[in-house]
N, CA, C and O of each residue as an XYZ file, in Angstrom:
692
protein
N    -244.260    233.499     56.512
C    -243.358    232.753     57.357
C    -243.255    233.428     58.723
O    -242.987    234.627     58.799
N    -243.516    232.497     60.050
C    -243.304    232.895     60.990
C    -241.640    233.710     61.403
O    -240.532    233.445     60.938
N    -241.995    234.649     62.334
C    -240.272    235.133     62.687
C    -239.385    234.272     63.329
O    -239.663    233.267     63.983
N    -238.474    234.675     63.125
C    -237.600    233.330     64.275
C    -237.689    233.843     65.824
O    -237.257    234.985     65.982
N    -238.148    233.226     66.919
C    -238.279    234.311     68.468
C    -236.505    234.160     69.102
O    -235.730    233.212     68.982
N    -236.346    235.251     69.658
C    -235.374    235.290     70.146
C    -235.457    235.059     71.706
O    -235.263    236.055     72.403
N    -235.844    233.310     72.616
C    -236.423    233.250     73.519
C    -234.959    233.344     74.560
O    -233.950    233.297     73.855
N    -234.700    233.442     75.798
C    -234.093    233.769     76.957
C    -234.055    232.560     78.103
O    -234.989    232.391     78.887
N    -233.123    231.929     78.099
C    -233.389    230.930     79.545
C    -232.484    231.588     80.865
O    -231.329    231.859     80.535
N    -232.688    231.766     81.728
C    -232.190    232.256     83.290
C    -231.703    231.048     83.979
O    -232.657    230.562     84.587
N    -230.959    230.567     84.096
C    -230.707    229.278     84.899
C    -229.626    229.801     86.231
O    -228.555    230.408     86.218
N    -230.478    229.245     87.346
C    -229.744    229.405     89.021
C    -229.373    228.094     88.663
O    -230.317    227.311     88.561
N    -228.307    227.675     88.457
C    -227.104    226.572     88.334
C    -227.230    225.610     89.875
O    -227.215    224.403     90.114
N    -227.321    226.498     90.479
C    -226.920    225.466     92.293
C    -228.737    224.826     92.111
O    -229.102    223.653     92.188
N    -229.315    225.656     91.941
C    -230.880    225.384     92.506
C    -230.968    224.493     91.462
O    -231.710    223.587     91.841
N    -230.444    224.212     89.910
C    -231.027    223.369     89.027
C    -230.218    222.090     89.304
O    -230.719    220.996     89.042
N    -228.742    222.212     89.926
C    -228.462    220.434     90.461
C    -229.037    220.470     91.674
O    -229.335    219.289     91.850
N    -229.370    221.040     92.582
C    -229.366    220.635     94.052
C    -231.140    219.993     93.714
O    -231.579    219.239     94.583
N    -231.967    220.269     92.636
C    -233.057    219.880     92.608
C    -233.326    218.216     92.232
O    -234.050    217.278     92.566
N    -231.911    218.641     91.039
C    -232.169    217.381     90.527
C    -231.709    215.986     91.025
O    -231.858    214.827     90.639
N    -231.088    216.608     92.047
C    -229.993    215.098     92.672
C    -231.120    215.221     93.461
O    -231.754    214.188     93.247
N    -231.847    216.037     94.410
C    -232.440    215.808     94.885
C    -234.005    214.472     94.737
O    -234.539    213.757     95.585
N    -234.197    214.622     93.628
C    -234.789    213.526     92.851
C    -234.833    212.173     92.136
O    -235.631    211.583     91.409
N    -233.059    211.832     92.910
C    -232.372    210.689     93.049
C    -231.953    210.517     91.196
O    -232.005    209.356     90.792
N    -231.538    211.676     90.069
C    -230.992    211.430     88.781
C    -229.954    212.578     88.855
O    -229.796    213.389     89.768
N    -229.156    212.439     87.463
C    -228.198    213.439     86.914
C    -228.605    213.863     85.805
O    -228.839    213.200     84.794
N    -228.717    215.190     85.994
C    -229.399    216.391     84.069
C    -228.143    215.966     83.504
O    -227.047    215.862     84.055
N    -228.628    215.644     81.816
C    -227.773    215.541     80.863
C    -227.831    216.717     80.586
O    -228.853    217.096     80.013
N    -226.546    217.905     80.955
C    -226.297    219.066     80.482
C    -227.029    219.573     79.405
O    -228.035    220.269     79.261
N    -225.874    218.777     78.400
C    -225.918    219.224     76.560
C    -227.683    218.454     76.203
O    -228.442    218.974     75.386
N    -227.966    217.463     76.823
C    -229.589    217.145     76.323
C    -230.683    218.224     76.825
O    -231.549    218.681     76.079
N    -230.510    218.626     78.394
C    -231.224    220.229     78.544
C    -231.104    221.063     76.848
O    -231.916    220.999     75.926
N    -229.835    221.784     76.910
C    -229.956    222.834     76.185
C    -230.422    222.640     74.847
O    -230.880    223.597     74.224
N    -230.341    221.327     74.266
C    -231.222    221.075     73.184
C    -232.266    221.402     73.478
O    -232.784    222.505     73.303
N    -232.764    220.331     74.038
C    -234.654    220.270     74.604
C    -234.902    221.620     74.832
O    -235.927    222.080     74.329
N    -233.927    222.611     75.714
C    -234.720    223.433     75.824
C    -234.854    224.904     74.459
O    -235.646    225.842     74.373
N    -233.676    224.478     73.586
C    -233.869    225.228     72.119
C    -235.015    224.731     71.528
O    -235.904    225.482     71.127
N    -235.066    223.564     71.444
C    -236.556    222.416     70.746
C    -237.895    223.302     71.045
O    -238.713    223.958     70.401
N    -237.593    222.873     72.628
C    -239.205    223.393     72.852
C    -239.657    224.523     73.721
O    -240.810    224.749     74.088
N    -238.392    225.311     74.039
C    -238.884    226.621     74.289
C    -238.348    227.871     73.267
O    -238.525    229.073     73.460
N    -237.444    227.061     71.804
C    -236.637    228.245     71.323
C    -235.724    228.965     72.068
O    -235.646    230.076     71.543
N    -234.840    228.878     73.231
C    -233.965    229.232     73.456
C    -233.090    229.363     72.852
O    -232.406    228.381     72.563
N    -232.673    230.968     72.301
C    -231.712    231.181     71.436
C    -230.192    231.367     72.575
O    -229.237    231.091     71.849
N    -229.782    231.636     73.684
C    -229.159    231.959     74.661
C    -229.723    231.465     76.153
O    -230.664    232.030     76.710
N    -229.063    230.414     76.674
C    -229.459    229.952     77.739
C    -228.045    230.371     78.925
O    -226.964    229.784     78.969
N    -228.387    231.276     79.596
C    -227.446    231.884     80.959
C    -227.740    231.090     82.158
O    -228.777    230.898     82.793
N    -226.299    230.609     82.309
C    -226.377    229.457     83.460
C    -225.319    230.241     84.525
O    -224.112    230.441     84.387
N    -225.994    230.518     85.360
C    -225.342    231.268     86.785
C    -224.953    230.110     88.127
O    -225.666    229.307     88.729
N    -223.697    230.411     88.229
C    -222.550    229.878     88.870
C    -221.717    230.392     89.702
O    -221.171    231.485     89.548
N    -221.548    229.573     90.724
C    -220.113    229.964     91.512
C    -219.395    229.589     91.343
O    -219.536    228.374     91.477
N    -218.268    229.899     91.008
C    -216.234    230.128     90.468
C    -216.060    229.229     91.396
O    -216.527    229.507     92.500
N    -215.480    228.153     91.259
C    -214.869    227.032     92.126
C    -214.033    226.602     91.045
O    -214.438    225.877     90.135
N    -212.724    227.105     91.155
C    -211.036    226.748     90.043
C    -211.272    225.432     89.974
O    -210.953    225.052     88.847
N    -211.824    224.226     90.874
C    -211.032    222.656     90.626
C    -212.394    222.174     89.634
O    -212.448    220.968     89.393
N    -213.237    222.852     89.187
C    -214.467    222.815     88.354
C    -213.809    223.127     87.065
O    -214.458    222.292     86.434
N    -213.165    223.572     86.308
C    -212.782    224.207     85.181
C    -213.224    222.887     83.966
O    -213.632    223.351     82.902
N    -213.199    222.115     84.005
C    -213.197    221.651     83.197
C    -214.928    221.426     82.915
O    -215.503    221.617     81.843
N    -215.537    220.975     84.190
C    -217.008    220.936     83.938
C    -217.634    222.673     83.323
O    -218.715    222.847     82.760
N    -216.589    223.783     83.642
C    -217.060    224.825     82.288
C    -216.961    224.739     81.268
O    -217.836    225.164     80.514
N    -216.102    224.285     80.931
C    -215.684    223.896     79.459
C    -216.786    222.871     78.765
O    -217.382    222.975     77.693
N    -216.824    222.000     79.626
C    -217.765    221.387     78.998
C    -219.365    221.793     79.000
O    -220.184    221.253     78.256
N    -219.741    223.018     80.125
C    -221.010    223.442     79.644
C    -221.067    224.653     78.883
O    -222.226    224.987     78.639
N    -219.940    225.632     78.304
C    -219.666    226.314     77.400
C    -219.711    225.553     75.979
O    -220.412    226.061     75.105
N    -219.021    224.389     75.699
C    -219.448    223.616     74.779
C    -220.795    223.274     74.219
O    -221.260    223.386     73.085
N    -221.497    222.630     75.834
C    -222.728    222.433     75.367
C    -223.533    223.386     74.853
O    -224.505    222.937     74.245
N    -223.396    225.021     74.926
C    -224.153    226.211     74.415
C    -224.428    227.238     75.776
O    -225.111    228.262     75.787
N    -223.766    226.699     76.768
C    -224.392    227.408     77.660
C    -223.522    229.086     77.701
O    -222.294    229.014     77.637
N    -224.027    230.243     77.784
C    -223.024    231.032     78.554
C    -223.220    231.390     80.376
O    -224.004    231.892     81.181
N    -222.137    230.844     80.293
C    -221.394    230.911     81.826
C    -221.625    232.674     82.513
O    -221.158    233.669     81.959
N    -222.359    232.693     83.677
C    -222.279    233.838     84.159
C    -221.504    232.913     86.155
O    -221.766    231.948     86.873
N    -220.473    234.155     86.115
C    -219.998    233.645     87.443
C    -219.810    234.480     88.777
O    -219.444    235.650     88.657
N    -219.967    234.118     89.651
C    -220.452    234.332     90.928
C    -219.156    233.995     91.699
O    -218.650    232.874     91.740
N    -218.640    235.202     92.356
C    -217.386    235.093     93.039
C    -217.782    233.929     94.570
O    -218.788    234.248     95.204
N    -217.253    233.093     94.899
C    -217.645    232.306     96.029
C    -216.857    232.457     97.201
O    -215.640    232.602     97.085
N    -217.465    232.440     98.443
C    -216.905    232.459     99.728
C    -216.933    231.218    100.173
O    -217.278    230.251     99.494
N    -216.488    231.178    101.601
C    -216.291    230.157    102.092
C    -217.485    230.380    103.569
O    -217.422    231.525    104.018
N    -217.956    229.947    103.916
C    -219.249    230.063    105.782
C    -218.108    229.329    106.312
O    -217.111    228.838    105.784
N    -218.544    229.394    107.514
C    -218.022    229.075    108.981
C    -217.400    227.801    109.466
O    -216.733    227.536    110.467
N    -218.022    226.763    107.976
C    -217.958    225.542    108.125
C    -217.075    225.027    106.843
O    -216.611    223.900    106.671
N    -217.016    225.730    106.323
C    -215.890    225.651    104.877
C    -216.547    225.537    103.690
O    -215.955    225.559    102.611
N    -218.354    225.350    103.866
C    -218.940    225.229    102.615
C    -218.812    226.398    101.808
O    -218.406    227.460    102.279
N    -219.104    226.269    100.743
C    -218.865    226.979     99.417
C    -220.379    227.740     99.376
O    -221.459    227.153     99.442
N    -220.161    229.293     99.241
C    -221.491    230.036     99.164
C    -220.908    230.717     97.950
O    -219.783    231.177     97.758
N    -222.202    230.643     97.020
C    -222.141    231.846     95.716
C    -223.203    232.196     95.443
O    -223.197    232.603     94.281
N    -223.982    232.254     95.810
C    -225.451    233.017     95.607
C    -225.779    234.166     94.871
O    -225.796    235.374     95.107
N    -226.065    233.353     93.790
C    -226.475    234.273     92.048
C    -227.389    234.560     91.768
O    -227.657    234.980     90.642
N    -228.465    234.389     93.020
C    -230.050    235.374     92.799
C    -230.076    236.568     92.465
O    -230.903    236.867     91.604
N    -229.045    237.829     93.118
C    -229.299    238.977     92.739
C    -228.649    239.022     91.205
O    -229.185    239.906     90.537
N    -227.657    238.305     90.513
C    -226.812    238.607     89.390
C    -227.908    238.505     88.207
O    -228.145    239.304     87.301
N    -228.491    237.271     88.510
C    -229.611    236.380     87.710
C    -230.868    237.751     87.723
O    -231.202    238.313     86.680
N    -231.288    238.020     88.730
C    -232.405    239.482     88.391
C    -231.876    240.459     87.641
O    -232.566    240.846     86.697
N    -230.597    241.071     87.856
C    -230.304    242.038     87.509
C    -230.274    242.088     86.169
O    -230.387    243.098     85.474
N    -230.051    240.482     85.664
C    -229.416    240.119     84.319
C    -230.368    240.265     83.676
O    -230.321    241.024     82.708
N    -231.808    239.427     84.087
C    -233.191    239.329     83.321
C    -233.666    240.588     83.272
O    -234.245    240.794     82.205
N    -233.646    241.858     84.272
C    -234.553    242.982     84.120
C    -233.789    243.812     83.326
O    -234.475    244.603     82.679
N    -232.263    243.921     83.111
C    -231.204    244.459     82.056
C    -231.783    244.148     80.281
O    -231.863    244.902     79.311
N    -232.052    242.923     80.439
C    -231.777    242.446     79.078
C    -233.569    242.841     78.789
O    -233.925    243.071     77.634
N    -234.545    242.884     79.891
C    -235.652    242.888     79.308
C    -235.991    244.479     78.876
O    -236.825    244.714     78.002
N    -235.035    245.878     79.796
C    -235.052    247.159     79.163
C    -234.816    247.107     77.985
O    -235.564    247.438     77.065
N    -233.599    246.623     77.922
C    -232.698    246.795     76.448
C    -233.452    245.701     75.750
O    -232.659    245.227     74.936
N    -234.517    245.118     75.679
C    -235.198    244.366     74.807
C    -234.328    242.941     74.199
O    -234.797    242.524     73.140
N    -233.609    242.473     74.525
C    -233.003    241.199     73.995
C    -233.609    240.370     73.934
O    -233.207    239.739     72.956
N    -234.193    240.011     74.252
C    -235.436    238.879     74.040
C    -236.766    238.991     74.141
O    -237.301    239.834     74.861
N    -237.512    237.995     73.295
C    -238.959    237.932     73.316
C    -239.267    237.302     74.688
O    -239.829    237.999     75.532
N    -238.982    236.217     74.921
C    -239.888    235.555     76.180
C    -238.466    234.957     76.743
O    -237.494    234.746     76.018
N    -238.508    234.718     78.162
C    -238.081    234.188     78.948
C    -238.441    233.240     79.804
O    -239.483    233.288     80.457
N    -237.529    232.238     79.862
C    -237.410    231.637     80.592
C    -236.929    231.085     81.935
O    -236.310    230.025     81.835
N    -237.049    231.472     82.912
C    -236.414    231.013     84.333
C    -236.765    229.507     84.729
O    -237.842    228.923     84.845
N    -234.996    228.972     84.946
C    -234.928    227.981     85.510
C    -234.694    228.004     87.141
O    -233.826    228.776     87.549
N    -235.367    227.260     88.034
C    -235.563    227.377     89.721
C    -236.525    227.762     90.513
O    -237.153    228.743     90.115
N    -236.916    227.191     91.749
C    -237.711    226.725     92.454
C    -237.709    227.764     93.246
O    -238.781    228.110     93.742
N    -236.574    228.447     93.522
C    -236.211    229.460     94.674
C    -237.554    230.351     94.884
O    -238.072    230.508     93.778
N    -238.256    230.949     95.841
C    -239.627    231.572     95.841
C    -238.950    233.037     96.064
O    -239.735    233.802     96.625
N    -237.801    233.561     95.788
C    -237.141    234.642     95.370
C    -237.052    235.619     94.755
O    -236.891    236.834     94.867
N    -237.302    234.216     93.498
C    -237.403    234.954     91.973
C    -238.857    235.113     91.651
O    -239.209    235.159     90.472
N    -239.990    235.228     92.935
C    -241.415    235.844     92.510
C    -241.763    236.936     92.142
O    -242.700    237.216     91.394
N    -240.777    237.841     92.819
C    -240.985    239.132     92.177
C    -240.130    239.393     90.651
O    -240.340    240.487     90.128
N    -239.329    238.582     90.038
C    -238.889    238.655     89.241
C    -239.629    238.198     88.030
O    -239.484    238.770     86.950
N    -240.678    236.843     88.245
C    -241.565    236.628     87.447
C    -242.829    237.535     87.558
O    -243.273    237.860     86.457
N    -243.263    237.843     88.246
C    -244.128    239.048     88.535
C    -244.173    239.836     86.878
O    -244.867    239.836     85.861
N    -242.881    240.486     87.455
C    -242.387    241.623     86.424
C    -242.159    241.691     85.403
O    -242.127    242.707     84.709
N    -241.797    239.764     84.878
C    -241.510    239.715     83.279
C    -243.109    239.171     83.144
O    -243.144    238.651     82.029
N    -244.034    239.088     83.572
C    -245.528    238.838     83.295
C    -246.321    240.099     82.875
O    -247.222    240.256     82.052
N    -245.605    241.048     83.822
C    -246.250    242.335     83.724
C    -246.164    242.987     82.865
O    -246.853    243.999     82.732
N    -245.013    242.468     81.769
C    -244.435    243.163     80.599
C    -244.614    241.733     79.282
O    -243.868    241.525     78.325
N    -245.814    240.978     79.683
C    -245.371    239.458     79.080
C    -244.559    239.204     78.235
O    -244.542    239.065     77.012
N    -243.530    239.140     79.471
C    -242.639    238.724     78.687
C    -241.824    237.014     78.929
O    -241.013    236.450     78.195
N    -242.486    236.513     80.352
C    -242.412    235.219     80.605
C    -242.887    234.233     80.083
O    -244.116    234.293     80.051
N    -242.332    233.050     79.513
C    -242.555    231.913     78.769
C    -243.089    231.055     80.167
O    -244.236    230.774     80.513
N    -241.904    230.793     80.751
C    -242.536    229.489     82.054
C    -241.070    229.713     82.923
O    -240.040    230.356     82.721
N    -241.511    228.928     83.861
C    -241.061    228.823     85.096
C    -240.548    227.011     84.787
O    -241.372    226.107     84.646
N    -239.466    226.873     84.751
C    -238.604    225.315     85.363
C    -238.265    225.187     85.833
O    -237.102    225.575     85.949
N    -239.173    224.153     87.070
C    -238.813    223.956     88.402
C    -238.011    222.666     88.560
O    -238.593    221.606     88.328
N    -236.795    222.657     88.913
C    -235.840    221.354     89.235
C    -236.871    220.516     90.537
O    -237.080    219.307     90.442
N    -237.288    221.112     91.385
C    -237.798    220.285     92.428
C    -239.413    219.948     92.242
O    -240.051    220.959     91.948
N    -239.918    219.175     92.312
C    -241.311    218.667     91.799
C    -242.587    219.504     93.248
O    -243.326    220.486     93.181
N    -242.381    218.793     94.065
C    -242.992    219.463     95.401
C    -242.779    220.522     96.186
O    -243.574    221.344     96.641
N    -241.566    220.411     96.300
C    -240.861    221.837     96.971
C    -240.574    222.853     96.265
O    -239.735    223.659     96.666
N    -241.445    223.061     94.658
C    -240.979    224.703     94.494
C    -241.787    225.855     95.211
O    -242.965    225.797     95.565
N    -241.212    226.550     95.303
C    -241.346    227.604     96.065
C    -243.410    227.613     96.310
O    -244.049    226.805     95.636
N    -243.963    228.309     97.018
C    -245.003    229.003     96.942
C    -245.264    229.948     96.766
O    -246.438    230.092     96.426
N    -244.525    231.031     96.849
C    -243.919    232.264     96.416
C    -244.586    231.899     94.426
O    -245.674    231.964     93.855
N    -243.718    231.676     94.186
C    -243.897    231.105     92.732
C    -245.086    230.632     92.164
O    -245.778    231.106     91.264
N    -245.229    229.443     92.956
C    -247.341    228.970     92.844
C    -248.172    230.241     92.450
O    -248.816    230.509     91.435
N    -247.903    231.003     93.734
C    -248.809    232.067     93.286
C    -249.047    233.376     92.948
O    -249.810    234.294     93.250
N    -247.608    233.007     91.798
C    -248.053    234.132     90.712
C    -248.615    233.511     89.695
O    -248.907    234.291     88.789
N    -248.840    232.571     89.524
C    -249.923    232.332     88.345
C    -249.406    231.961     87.101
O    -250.027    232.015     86.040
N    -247.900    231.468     87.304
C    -247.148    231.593     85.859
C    -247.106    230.267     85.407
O    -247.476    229.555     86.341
N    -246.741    229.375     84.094
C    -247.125    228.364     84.111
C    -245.945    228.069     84.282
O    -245.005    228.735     83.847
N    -245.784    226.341     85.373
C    -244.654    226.316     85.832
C    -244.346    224.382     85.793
O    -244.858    223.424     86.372
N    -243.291    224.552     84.824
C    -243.151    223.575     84.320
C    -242.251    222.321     85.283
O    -241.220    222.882     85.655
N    -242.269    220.874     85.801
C    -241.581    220.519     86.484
C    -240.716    219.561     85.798
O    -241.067    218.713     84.977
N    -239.548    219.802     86.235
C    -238.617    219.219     85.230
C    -238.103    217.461     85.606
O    -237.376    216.777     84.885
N    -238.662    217.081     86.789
C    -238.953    215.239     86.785
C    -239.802    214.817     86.174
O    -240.057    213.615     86.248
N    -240.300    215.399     85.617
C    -241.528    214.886     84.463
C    -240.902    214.720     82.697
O    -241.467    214.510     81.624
N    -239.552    214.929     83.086
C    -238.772    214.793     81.815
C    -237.333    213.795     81.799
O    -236.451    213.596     80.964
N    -237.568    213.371     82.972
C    -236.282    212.259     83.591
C    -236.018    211.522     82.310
O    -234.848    211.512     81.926
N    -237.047    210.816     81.490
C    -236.827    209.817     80.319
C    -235.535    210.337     79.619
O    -234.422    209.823     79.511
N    -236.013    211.457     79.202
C    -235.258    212.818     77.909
C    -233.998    213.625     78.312
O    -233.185    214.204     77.590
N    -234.069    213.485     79.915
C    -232.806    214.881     80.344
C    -231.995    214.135     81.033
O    -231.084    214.869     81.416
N    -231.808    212.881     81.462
C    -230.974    212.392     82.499
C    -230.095    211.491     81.820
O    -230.418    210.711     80.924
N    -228.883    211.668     82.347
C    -227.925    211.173     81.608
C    -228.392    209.388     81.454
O    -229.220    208.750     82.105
N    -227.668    209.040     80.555
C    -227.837    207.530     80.214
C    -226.742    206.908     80.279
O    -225.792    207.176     79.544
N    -226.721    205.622     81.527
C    -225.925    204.793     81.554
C    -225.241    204.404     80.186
O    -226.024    204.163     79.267
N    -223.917    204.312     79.927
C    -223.761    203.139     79.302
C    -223.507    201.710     79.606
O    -222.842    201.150     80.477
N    -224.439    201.173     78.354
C    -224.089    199.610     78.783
C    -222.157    199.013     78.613
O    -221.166    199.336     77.957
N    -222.534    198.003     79.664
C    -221.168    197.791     79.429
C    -220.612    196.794     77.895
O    -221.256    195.956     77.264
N    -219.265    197.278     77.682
C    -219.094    196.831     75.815
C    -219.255    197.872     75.294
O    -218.527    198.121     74.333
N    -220.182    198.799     75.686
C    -221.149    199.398     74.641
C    -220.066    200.193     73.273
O    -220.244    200.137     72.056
N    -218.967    200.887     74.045
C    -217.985    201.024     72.828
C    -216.975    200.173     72.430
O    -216.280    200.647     71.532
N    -216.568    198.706     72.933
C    -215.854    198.325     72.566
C    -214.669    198.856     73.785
O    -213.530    198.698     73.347
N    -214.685    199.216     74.654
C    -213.777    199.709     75.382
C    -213.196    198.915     76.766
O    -212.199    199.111     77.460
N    -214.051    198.146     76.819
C    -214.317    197.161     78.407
C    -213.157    196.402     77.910
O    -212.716    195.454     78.560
């Protein structure tokens, strides 16, 4: 009998909606973290975030779905937008857990050409599964060329995007 793998997902949270709206749909949260237990074995999928209090409830509901929440204290720029930038938390997290051995393979979710030296390094130790890129064209080049296989996640719109309901559909209309 095969072992059970103990696989790793990395998720940059801003880069995985800003990709996907970008692609004119909405990720069904809780249908990701299935799919991605299904078919990458993700035993622990870390979804990195910026702390915005009037959000609380959309944690709750992706703590539900399986996710654990890593959070990113947020500022405010010049213009009042909201900055939390969880690239360095997200490295620190993957090269931590890959000393201390917590997982077999990993997975990074995002396009960012940032995290090249971060895939680099879990290759160098193979310990990278794939690369999921929210944006189809615009992921990074940085990324292209390390050579990792890099999966694009509009090629799964059928399976991950939320589904209208029809109207009636519960009896509720």
């Amino acid at each position: 009998m095969k072992p059970k793998e103990n696989n790793f997902a990395y998720i940059d949270g801003a880069n995985l909606y800003r990709g996907i709206e970008s692609l004119g749909w909405s990720l069904d949260y809780r249908r990701f973290r299935v799919w991605l237990k299904d078919k990458y074995r993700i035993e622990r999928a870390y979804l990195f975030l910026g702390l915005i209090p009037r959000n609380k409830n959309l944690y709750t509901e992706l703590q539900d779905a399986g996710y654990t929440i890593v959070f990113k204290e947020t500022v405010y720029d010049g213009e009042g937008k909201v900055k939390g930038n969880c690239d360095a938390d997200l490295v620190l997290k993957v090269v931590c857990d890959t000393y201390e051995n917590h997982f077999d393979q990993a997975v990074v979710v995002s396009s960012d050409g940032d995290y090249a030296g971060l895939v680099s390094f879990l290759k160098s130790r193979e310990k990278l599964f794939a690369i999921l890129s929210p944006y189809n064209e615009k992921c990074s080049i940085l990324l292209k060329r390390t050579g990792a296989k890099i999966v694009f996640l509009g090629n799964f719109r059928d399976r991950l995007s939320v589904k209208e309901k029809a109207p009636d559909e519960d009896r509720t209309s």
